[in-house]
Each structure stands twice: as structure tokens, then as C-alpha cells.
C-alpha positions in Angstrom: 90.7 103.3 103.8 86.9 102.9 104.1 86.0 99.4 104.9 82.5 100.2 102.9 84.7 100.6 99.8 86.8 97.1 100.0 86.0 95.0 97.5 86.7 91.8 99.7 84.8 90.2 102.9 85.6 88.1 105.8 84.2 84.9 106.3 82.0 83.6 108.8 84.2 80.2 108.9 87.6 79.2 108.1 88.2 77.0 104.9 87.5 73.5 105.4 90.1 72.6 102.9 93.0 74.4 104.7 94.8 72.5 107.3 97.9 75.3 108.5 96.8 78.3 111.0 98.5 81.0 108.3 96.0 79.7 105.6 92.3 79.3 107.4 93.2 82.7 108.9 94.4 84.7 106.0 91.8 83.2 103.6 89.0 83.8 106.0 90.4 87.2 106.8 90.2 88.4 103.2 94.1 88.7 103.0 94.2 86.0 100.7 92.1 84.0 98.5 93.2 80.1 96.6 93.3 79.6 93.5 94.0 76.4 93.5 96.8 74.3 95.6 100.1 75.8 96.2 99.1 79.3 93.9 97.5 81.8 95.9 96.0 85.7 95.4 97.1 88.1 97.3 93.8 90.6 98.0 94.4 94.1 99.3 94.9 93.8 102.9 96.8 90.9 102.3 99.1 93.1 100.0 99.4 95.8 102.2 101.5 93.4 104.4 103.6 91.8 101.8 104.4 95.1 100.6 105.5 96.2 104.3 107.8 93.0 104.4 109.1 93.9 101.0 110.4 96.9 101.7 112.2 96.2 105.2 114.3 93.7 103.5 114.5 96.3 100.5 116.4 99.1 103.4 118.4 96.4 105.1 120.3 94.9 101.8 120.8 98.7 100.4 122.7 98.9 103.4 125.0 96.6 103.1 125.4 97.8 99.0 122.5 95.8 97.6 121.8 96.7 94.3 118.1 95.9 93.4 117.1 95.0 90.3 114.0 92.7 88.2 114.5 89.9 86.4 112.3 87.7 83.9 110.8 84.5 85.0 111.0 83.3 81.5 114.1 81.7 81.0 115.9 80.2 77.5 116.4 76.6 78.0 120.2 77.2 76.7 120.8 78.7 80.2 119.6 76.0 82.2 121.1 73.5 80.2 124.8 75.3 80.1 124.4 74.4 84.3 123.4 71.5 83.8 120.0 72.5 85.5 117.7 71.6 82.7 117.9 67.6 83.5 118.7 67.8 86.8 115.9 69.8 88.7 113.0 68.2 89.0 110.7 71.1 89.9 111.7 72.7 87.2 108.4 74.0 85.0 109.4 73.2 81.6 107.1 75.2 78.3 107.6 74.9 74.6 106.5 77.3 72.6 104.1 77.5 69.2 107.8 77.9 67.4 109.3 74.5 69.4 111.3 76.5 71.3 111.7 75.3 75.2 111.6 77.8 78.1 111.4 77.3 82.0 110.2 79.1 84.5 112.6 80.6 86.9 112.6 78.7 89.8 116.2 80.3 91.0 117.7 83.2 88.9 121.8 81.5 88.9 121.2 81.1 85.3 120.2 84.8 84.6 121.9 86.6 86.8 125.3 85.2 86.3 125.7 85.9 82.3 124.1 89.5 83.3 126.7 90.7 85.6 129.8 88.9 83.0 128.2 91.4 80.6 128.9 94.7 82.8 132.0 93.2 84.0 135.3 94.3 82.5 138.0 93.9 85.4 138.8 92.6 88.6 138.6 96.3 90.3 134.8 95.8 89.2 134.7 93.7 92.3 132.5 92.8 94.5 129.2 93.2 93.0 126.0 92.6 95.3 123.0 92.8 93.2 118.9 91.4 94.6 115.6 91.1 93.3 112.4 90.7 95.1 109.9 88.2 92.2 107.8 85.6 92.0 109.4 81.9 91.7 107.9 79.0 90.2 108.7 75.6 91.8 106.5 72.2 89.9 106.3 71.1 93.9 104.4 67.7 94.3 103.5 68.6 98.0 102.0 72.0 97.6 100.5 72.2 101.4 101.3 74.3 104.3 98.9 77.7 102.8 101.8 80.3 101.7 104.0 78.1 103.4 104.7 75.9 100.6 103.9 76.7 97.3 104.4 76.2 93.3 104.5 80.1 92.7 105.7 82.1 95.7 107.2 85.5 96.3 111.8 85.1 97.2 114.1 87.6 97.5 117.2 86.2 96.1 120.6 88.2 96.1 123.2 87.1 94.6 127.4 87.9 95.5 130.1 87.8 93.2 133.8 88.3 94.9 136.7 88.2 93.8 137.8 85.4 96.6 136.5 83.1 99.1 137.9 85.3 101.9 136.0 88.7 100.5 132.6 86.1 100.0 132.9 85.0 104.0 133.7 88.7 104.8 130.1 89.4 103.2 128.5 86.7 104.7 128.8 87.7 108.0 127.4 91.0 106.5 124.5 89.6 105.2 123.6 87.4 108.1 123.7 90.1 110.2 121.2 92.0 108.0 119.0 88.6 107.7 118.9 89.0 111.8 117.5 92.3 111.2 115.0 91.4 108.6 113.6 88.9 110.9 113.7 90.8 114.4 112.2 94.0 112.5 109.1 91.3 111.3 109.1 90.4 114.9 110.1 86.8 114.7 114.1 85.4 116.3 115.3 83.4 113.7 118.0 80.6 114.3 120.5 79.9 111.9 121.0 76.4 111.2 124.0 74.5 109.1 122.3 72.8 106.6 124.1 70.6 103.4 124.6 72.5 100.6 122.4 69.8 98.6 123.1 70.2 95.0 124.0 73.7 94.7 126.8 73.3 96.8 129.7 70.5 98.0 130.3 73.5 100.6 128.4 74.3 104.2 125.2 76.3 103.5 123.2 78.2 106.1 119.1 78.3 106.9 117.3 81.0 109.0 114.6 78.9 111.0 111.4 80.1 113.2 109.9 77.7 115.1 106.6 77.1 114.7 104.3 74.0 114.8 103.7 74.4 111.2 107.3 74.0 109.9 108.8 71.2 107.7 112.1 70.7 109.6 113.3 69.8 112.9 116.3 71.4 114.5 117.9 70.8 117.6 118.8 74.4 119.3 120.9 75.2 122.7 118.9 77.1 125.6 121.9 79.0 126.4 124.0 79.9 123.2 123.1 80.8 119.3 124.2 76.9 118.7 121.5 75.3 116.2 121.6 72.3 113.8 119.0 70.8 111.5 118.3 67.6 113.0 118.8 65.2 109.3 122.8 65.9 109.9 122.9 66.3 113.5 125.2 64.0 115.2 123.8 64.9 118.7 120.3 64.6 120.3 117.7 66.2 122.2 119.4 66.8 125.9 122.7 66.3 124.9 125.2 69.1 126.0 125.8 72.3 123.5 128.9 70.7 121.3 129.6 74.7 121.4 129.5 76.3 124.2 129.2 73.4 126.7 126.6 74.0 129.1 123.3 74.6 127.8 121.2 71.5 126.5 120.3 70.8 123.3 115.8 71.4 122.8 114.1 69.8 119.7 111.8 71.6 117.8 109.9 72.4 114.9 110.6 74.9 112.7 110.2 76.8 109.0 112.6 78.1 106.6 112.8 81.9 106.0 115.5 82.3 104.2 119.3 80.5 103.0 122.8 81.0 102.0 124.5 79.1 99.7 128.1 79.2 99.4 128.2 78.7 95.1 131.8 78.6 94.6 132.8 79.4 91.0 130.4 76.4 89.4 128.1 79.1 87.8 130.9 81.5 86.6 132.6 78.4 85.1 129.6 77.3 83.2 129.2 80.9 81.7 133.1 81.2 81.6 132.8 84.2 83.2 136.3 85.3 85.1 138.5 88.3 85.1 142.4 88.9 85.3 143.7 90.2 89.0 146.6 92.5 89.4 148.7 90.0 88.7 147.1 89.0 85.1 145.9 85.7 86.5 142.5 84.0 85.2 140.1 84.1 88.3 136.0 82.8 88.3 134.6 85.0 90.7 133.2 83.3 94.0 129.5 83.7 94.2 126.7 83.6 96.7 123.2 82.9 96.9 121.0 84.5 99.6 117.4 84.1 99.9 114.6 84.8 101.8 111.0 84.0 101.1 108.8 86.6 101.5 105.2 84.9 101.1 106.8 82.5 103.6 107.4 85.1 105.8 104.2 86.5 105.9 102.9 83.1 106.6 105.4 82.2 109.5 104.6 85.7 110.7 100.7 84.7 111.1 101.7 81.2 112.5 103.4 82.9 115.7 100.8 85.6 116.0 97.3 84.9 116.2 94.9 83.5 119.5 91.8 82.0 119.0 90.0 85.4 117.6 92.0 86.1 114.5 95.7 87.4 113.5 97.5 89.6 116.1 100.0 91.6 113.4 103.4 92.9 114.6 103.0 96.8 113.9 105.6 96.9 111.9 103.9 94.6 108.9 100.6 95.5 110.0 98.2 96.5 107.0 97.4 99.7 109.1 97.8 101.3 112.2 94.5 101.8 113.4 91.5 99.8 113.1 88.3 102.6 114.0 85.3 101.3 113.8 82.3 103.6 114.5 78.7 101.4 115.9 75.6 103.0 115.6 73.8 105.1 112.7 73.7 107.7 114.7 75.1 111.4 112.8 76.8 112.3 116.0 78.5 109.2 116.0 79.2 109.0 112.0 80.5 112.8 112.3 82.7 112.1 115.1 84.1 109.3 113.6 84.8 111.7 110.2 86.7 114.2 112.3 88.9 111.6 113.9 89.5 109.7 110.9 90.4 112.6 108.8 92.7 114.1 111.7 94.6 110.4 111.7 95.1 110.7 108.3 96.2 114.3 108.4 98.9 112.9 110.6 100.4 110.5 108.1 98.9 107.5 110.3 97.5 104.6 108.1 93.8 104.0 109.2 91.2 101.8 108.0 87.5 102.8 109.6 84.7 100.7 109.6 82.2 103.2 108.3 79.6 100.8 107.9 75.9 101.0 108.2 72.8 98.5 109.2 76.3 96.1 110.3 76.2 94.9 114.5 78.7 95.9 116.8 79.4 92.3 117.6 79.8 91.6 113.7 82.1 95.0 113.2 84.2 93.7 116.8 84.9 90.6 115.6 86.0 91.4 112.6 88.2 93.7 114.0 89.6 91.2 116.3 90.3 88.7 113.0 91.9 91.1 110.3 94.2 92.0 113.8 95.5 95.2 113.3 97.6 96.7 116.6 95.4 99.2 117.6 91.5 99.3 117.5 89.5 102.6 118.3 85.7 102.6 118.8 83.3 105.5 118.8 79.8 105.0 119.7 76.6 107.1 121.9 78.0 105.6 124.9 81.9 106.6 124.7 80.4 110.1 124.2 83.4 112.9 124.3 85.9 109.9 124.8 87.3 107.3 122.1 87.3 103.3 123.3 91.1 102.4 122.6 92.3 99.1 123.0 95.5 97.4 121.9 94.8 94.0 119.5 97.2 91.6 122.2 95.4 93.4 125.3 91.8 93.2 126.8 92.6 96.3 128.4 90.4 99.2 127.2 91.5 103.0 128.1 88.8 105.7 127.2 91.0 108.8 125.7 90.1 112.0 124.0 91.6 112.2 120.6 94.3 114.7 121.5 95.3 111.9 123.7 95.5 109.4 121.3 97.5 111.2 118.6 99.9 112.2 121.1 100.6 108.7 122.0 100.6 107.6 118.2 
């Protein structure tokens, strides 16, 4: 991509109105701009990232037999009220139409997904299904804050399990929080995973995936030596105490976000939807289902929250929005060409690239800028690198001057 052609600018400043690192960064960036609180736009760098995130959790549940599909947001108010949702969740956006006829705005998919599957259902040898979606949800949330953090429209990837019983649903849970692991370690964050109340989805155990970082909504208390971790609000330790598990490390509090849940759902929504099957021995059975989300706008934002300094955002290179950031200084023709010839070879080389081809604008403007939109690798041509190209790492102040044979051999 040429940086002359994007239709979006950095700023000089961060947003006044933004108090969370993710949200000053990203809006000054250009990754993201507000629309108003809680609803953001996601601009074409800022995209390119979301779309990277997407489709690592897209190749880690198809391999443990995800089955992706797209549901509507725009729900019939007959399926929320068969659950019992309609009166009962209070961030639920509620819209009548011209005809009188009420609607909501998916803020979960339960309701949806559950009478879906009982249509393609027809036996118990139809089990277990595992089927996801990656969509925008809509939550009426009173505290919008937090940037991407916490919002009333935000991207989720909810999957959703049906089994035939409870020991096939914990068989797959250990499955899919394996795969969550993944998710998170391939976005370059170690996520903790957390026992949580099942709140009102749930009289059973459900599980959250934290981060730490300064700019989460929840305290957990976590063991130094083992993968022990509790949400502190039903925690019947303290900071210090001994690991209840494995009895020697201490307990450390911290703060932390949310990237993603289980919820153990029982058989509540395939009773409401009197959706069952009969097993080999001819016996009614509701199958067990499961809720697993992750939120992927969230993600992005946690992502930024761990990795930025005081220049800009430091991107992981696997959610990066390129590869390489080259930036060429100087008007010069030798220079411009130069800068052609490598930019054209990266791309001939599959490598994603995004030069800074433009003219009349200050090396100190074009370096800085660099340094915010923080992709891993930066390359600079100019008069003085002459044959050479400046390369330099984004979390380095290291600078190596290397011919471009040198460079794509280490890309």
C-alpha cells in the first residue's frame, strides 16, 4: 500500500476525550475513528488488524470441527421471549417496527442458533454439532468507556456446542480451551483462565480468559508458580495467601480484561425450543450446550494495552497491519527509484508492505509516524544510506544497514 493513497491521517495529539491507552493510540493512529461513545469505525489499518485476528481464531476452531457460519442481528421478539430473555436482559436493544412488530438486537445468538440447529437435527447420531460465527453484537451498555474495550456494538466470536451429554460437553471443553490458549499466545498475549459464576446464563461453573492489563474491569488473584487463577468477587482467598492448588506459590493481585468465556448452558435453551432427540435406547434427551466466546474488538484493544511505549503502538507481527513499514526521505529520483525497486521486489515476495512514498513531508514527521502506526519492521532509504537500506526493528533502537538481498533473505 502507498501511504500517499490512504484516505486517513494521524494526528498530531491524542483525543482529549479518550481516557484508555488502546483508544488515544488507535484514534490518533488512524486505526480507528468515534462515532460517538461505545460505537466505533474501524478505518483501513485498523481493519487490516481485526481482520488478522479474525482469521487466527477462524484456523484454530476449524480445527477442533468448528463449523462457521453468519447469523442476523435482527432478532423476532418471539425468540427472546420463549427464553425468557426479552424481560430479563437489561441491555437488550429493543425496536418496533412501522407494522408494531418488536425486534431486538442480538446481543448473544442462544435464541438463533438453538432453533437453527433443531431444524437440521433429526437424530442422536447427528451428535455433536460445533458450529461459530464471527459478528457484530449490540449491548444498550450504560458505561460505554474503556475505547474498544467496552462498547454498545462490538465485534464476538461466539460458538456454540450441542452434545449429546455432559461428559461429551466437558470432553470439548477441554478442546476448546486449549484452542483459546492458542488464540491468545498466537496474538501474543498469556491469558489466565479464571472461574467465574455462571451469572444468569448458567447455575453451573463458567470460565473467563483474562490479560492483565491496567485497563481491565476485573481483579483476579493469580499464583506465581502454577496455572491457579480466580476472579477476586468469589475468591475466598487473598493477595499472599498460599496457591489453594498447588500449595507453594503465592497468590498476586492484579488487574485484568476479559477476552473471551465459556458458559456451561445445560439443556435450558433446548428446553425452551423443545428441541431433543431419542438415543439408542429411544429415550427423550435435550442436548447439552455450550457457549464460547471471545471478543475480538476487545482483543485488538488488550493487544494495544500491552504493546505500545511512549512513541506509539508496538504490533505483535502476527496481527500487525503489514510487515514492513519503508519509508523513503528526500525528493531525490535516486532515492524515489530505489525505494520503487525495493518496494515492488517486497511485494513480489508475498511480503505485505506499506511505503511512505510521500513528498514535501520531513523525515522527523514520516519517523514518527512510523514509530506510532508501529509496524515490526521499519526500512528507510535516503542519499545518506546510499547502496544500503536503514532496517530497524519497531521494539529495538538498534539500526543494521543491509543490502536488499540481505533483507529478503532474513524476511
Amino acid at each position: 500500500m502507498l501511504y500517499s493513497n490512504l484516505f486517513t491521517r494521524t494526528r498530531k495529539q491524542a483525543p482529549k476525550d479518550e481516557v484508555t491507552v488502546n483508544a488515544k493510540l488507535l484514534v490518533q493512529a488512524g486505526f480507528v475513528s468515534k462515532l460517538m461513545a461505545g460505537v466505533y469505525s474501524f478505518l483501513p489499518l485498523g481493519l487490516r488488524v481485526l481482520r488478522k485476528i479474525e482469521n487466527i481464531i477462524r484456523e484454530e476452531m476449524d480445527v477442533i470441527g468448528g463449523q462457521e457460519v453468519y447469523l442476523p442481528a435482527l432478532h423476532p421478539a418471539e425468540n427472546w421471549k420463549t427464553t425468557s430473555g426479552w424481560d430479563k436482559i437489561d441491555v437488550l436493544f429493543k425496536i418496533k417496527s412501522r407494522t408494531g412488530k418488536d425486534y431486538a438486537l442480538g446481543q448473544s445468538h442462544e435464541e438463533v442458533i438453538t432453533p437453527l440447529v433443531k431444524e437440521y437435527v433429526r437424530s442422536y447420531k447427528d451428535l455433536p454439532i460445533y458450529v461459530y460465527q464471527i459478528q457484530s453484537k449490540y449491548r444498550d451498555e450504560l458505561r460505554a468507556k474503556s475505547g474498544i474495550l467496552r462498547g454498545k456494538e462490538f465485534g464476538m466470536k461466539d460458538m456454540y456446542s450441542f452434545d449429546l451429554n455432559q461428559a461429551d460437553f466437558l470432553k470439548f471443553y477441554k478442546q476448546a480451551k486449549k484452542a483459546y490458549l492458542k488464540v491468545f499466545q498466537r496474538c501474543g498475549l498469556t491469558a489466565k483462565v479464571t472461574e467465574a459464576s455462571g451469572g444468569d446464563f448458567s447455575q453451573k461453573i463458567s470460565y473467563e480468559f483474562m490479560v492483565l492489563t491496567k485497563a481491565g474491569e476485573d481483579d483476579i488473584l493469580y499464583c506465581d508458580k502454577c496455572e491457579y487463577c480466580i476472579n477476586l468477587d468469589i475468591a475466598k482467598t487473598k493477595a499472599g495467601d498460599k496457591c489453594p492448588k498447588c500449595q507453594i506459590g503465592r497468590l498476586i493481585k492484579a488487574r485484568a480484561s476479559e477476552v473471551g468465556n465459556v458458559f456451561d448452558l445445560g439443556s435450558k435453551y433446548s428446553k425452551d425450543f423443545n428441541f431433543y432427540v431419542l438415543d439408542e435406547k429411544g429415550k427423550k434427551v435435550y442436548p447439552i450446550m455450550g457457549c464460547y466466546g471471545i471478543g475480538v474488538t476487545r482483543l485488538l484493544g488488550v493487544i494495544v494495552e500491552k504493546y505500545h511505549d511512549e512513541k506509539g503502538i508496538v504490533w505483535p507481527k502476527t496481527v500487525s497491519p503489514f510487515q514492513i513499514h519503508l519509508v523513503s526521505l528526500g525528493d531525490d529520483n535516486k532515492v524515489k527509484n530505489k525505494a520503487l525497486r525495493v518496494y515492488q521486489e517486497l511485494l513480489g515476495k508475498g511480503i505485505e508492505v506499506i511505503w511512505d512514498d510521500r513528498e514535501k513531508v520531513s523525515a522527523g514527521e514520516k519517523l514518527a509516524e512510523a514509530d506510532l502506526l508501529g509496524v515490526p519492521i521499519r526500512l528507510v532509504i535516503s542519499d545518506k544510506t546510499k547502496d544500503k537500506i536503514e532496517y530497524r526493528e519497531r521494539e529495538s533502537k538498534k539500526i543494521k544497514l543491509l543490502s536488499s538481498a540481505e533483507i529478503l533473505a532474513s524476511l
